[in-house]
C-alpha positions as CSV (number, residue, x, y, z in Angstrom):
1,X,-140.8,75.2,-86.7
2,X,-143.0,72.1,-86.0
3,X,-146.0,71.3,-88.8
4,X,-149.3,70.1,-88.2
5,X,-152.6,70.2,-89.8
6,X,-156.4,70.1,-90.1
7,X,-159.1,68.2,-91.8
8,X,-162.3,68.9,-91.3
9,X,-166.1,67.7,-92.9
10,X,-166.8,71.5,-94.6
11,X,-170.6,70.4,-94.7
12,X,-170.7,71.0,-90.8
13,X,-170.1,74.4,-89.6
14,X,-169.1,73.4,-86.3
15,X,-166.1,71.4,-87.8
16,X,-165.0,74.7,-89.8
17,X,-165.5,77.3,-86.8
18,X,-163.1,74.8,-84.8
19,X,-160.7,74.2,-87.4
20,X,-159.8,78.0,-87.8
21,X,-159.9,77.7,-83.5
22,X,-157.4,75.2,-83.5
23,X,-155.1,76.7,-86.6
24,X,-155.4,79.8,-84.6
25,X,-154.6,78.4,-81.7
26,X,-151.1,76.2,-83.0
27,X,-149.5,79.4,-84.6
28,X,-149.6,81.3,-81.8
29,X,-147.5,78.6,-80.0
30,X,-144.9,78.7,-82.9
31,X,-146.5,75.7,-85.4
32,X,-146.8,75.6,-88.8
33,X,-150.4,74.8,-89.7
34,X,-152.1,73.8,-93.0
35,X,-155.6,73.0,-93.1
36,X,-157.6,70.7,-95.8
37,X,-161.6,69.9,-95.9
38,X,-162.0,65.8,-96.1
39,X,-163.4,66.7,-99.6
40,X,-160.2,65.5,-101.3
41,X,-160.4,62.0,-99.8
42,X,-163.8,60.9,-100.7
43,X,-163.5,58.5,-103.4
44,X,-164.5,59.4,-107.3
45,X,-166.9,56.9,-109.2
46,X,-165.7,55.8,-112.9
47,X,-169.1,55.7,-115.4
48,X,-169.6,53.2,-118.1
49,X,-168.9,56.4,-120.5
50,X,-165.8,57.0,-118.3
51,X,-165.0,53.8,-117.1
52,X,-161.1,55.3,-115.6
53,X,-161.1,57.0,-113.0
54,X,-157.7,56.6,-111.9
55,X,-156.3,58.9,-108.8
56,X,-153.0,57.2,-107.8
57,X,-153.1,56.2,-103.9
58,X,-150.6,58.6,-103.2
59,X,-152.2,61.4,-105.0
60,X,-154.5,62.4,-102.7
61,X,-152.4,63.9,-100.4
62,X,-153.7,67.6,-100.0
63,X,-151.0,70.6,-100.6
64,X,-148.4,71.1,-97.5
65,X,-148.9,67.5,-96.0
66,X,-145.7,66.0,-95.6
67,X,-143.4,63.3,-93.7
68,X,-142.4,66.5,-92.2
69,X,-146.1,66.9,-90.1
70,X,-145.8,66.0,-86.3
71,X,-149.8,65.1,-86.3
72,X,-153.3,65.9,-87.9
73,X,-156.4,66.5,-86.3
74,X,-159.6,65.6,-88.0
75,X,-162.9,66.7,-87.3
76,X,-166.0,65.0,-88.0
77,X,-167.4,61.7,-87.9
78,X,-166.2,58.2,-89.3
79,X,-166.6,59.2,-92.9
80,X,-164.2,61.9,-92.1
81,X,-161.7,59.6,-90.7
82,X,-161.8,57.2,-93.5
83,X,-161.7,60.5,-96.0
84,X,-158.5,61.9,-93.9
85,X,-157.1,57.9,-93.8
86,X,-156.7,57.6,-98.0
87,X,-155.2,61.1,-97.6
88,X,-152.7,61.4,-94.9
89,X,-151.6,57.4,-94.5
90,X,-148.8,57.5,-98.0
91,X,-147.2,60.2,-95.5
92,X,-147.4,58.4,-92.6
93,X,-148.9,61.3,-90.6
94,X,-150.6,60.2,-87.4
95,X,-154.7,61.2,-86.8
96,X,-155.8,62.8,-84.2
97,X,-159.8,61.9,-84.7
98,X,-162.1,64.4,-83.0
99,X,-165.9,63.0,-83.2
100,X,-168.1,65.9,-84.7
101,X,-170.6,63.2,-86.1
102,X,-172.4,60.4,-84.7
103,X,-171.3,57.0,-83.9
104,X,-168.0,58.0,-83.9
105,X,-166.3,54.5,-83.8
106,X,-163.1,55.3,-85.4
107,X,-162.7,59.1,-83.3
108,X,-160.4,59.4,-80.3
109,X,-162.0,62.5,-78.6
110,X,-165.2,64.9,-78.6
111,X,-165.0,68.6,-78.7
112,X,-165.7,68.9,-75.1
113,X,-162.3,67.0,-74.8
114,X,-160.1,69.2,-77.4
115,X,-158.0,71.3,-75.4
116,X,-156.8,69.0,-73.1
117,X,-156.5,66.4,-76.6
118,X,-154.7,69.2,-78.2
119,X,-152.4,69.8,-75.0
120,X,-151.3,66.4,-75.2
121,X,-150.9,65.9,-78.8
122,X,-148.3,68.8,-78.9
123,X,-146.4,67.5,-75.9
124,X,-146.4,64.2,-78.3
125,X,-147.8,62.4,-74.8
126,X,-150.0,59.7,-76.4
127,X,-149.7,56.6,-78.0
128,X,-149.9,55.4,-81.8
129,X,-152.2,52.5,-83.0
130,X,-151.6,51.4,-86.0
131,X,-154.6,49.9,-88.5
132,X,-153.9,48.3,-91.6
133,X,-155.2,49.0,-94.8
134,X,-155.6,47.6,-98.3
135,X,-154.8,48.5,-101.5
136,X,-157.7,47.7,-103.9
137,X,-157.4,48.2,-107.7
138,X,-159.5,47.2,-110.7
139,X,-157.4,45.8,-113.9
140,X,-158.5,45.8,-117.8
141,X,-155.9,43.2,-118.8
142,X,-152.8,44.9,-117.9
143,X,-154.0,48.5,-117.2
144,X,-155.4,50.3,-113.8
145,X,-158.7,51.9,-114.1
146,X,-159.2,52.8,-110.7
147,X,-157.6,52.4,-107.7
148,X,-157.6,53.4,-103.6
149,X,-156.9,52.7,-100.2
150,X,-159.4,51.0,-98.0
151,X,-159.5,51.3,-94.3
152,X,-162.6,49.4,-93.8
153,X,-164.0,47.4,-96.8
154,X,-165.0,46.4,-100.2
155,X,-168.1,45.8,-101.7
156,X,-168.5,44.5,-105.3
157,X,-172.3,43.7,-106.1
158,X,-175.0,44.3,-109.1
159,X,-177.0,47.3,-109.5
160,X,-179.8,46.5,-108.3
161,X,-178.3,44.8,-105.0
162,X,-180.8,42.5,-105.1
163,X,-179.9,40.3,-108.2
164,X,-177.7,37.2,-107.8
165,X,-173.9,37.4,-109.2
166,X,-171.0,34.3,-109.4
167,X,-167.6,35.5,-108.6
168,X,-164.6,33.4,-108.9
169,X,-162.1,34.4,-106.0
170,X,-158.7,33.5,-105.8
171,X,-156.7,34.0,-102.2
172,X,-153.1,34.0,-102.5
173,X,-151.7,30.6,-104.6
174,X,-155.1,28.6,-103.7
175,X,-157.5,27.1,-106.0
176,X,-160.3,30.2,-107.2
177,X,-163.3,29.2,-105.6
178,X,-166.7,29.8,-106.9
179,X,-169.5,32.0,-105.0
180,X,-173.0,32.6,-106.1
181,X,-174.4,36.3,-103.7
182,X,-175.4,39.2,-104.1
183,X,-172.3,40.3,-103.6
184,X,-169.1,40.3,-101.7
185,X,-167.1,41.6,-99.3
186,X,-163.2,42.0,-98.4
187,X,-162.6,43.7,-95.1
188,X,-160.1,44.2,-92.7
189,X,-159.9,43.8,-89.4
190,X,-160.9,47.3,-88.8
191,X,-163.8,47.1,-91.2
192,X,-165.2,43.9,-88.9
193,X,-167.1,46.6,-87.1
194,X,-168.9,48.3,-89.7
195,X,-171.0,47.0,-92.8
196,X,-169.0,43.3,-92.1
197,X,-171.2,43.2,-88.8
198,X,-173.8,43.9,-90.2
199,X,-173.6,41.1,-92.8
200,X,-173.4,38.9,-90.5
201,X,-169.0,38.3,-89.9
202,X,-167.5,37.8,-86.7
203,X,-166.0,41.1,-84.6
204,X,-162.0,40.8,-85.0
205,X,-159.7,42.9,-82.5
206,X,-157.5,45.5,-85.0
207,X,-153.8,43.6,-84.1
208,X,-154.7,40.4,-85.6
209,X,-153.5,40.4,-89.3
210,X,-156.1,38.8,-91.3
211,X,-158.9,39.7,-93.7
212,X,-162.4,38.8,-94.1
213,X,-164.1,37.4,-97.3
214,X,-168.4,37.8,-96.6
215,X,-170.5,36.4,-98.9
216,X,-174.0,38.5,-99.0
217,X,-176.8,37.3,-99.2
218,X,-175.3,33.8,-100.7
219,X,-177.0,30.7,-102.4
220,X,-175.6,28.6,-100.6
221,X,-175.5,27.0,-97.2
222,X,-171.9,26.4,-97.8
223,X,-171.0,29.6,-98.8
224,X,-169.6,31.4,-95.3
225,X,-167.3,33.7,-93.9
226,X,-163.9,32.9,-94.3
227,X,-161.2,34.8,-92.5
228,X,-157.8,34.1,-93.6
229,X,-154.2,36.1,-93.6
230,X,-153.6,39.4,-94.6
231,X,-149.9,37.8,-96.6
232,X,-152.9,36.2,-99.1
233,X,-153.5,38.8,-101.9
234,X,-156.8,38.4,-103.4
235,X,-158.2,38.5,-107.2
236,X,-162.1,38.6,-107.8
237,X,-163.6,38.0,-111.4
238,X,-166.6,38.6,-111.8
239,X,-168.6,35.9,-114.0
240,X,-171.8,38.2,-115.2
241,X,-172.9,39.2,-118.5
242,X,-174.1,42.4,-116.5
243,X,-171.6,45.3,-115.1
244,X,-170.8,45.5,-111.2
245,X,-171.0,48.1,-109.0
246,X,-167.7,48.3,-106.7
247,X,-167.9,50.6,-103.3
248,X,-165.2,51.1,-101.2
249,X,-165.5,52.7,-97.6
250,X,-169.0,53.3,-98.2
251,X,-168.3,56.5,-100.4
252,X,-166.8,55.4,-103.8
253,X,-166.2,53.1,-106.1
254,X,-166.1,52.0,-109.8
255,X,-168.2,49.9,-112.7
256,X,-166.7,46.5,-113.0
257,X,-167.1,45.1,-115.9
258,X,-167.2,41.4,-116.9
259,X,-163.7,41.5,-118.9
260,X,-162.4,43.1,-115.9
261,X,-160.3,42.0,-112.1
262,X,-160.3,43.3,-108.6
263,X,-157.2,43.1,-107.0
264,X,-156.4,43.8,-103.4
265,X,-153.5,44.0,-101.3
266,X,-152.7,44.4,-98.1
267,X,-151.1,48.1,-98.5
268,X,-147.3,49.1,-97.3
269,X,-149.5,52.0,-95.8
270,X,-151.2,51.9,-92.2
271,X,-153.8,54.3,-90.9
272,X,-151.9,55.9,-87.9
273,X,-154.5,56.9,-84.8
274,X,-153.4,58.9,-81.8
275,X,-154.5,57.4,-78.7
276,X,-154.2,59.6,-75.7
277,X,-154.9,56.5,-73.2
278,X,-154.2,53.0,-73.9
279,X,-156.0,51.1,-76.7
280,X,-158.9,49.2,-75.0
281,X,-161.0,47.6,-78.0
282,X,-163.2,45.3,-75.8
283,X,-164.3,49.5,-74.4
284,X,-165.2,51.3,-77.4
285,X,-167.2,47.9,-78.2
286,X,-168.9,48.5,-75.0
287,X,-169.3,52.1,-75.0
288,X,-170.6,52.5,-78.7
289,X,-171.7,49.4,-79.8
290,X,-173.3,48.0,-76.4
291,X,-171.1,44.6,-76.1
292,X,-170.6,42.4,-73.4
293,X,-172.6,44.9,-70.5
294,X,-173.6,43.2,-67.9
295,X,-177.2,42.1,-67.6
296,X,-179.5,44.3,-65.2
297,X,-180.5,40.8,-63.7
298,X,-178.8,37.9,-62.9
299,X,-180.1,34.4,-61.9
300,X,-178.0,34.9,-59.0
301,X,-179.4,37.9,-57.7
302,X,-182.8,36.8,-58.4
303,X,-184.5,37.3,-54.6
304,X,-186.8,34.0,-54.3
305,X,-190.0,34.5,-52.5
């Protein structure tokens, strides 16, 4: 009997009426279906009373996902996605991403779309584009307090954001070099679209393996982006006599501490997205963030009188 399952955003009713529709819908054609709210994937936050908060990467994974699962459809918007990613990816389980939110960036289909989507994923008649990920984790000398898988980015910054913080990073066997911000960023190339844009770093198509280092808001006009390759594992210390706040995906993270290290990784997991048509990048940029469209008026076509 083929397996599949569902993960949807149980704060929108929509995403639970079609989640029962769609587990309704695969056992009547003979599938074994298991269904999960993204609940289990958002990230915890450690406290300074509680300072571990450790979930191991591969403990997320909600009851009855397995290798053994053909594909999972997940319903909601990107936060969704990035829940479902942490949970599904230690299984390797491809995501079939059905927009129930907003922008939508990382979604493959709307529900106007999901029988069709549905019909294709079943027939296995799509294509699988892989994304990596990285595996961040905070050290006290030898010992994990908290670790996860990141699909997009992390932050690491004081609370408030607004106060200036040194870091000393080390990429790969390179000399630690010194950065005096806000805060700062590690993102992939999937990431480049998201709160990376925003602070100012350069778009980067998801098949090129590299990260991103983003200074924010730094102190100094040599302090810049700096992309470099994903091979390069990266350790942060932080050089404050005040705790850090560390956010991951935009929805969890940990105290940081001065005694303590951020490592990161890229992971041995990837984020696996169903795509029923080819991946076209240079379209979604178009069609959800507005790039490259061409201009209603042209020197060329200006009409001279």
């Amino acid at each position: 009997m083929p397996k599949a399952g569902v993960i949807y955003n149980d704060v929108k009713p929509i995403a639970q009426k079609v989640a029962i529709d769609i587990k309704e819908i695969l056992t009547n054609k003979g599938w074994d279906v298991y269904v999960a709210t993204g609940v289990g994937g958002i990230l915890g936050y450690s406290t300074p009373q509680s300072p571990v908060c450790h979930t191991p990467i591969d403990g997320l994974t909600p009851p009855g996902f397995d290798k053994e699962m053909k594909f999972v459809v997940v319903l909601g918007g990107d936060g969704t996605v990035l829940a479902a990613s942490r949970q599904v990816a230690p299984c390797g389980i491809p995501i079939l991403a059905v927009n129930t939110g907003h922008m939508g960036f990382l979604t493959e289909s709307y529900l106007n779309q999901l029988p069709q989507a549905l019909e294709k994923a079943i027939a296995g008649d799509y294509e699988i584009e892989e994304r990596a990920m990285l595996a961040v984790q905070v050290f006290r000398k030898d010992r994990v307090l908290w670790e996860a898988l990141c699909l997009n980015e992390m932050v690491l910054h004081r609370e408030p954001l607004t106060s200036m913080c040194h870091f000393e990073i080390a990429i790969g066997g390179h000399a630690a070099v010194d950065i005096a911000a806000d805060g700062v960023m590690i993102s992939t190339p999937t990431g480049s679209t998201g709160y990376c844009l925003s602070a100012g770093g350069p778009v980067v198509t998801p098949n090129v393996p590299v990260l991103q280092l983003i200074p924010l808001c730094p102190h100094s006009l040599a302090s810049r982006a700096l992309i470099f390759a994903d091979t390069e594992p990266v350790n942060i210390y932080p050089v404050n006599t005040s705790r850090l706040v560390m956010v991951v995906d935009g929805n969890g993270g940990c105290y940081v501490f001065p005694e303590d290290r951020v490592y990161m990784e890229r992971s041995q997991y990837t984020t696996k997205f169903i795509r029923l048509q080819s991946p076209e990048f240079f379209r979604i940029l178009r069609e959800k963030l507005g790039w490259g469209l061409p201009h209603i008026a042209k020197p060329n076509s200006v009409e001279l009188p």
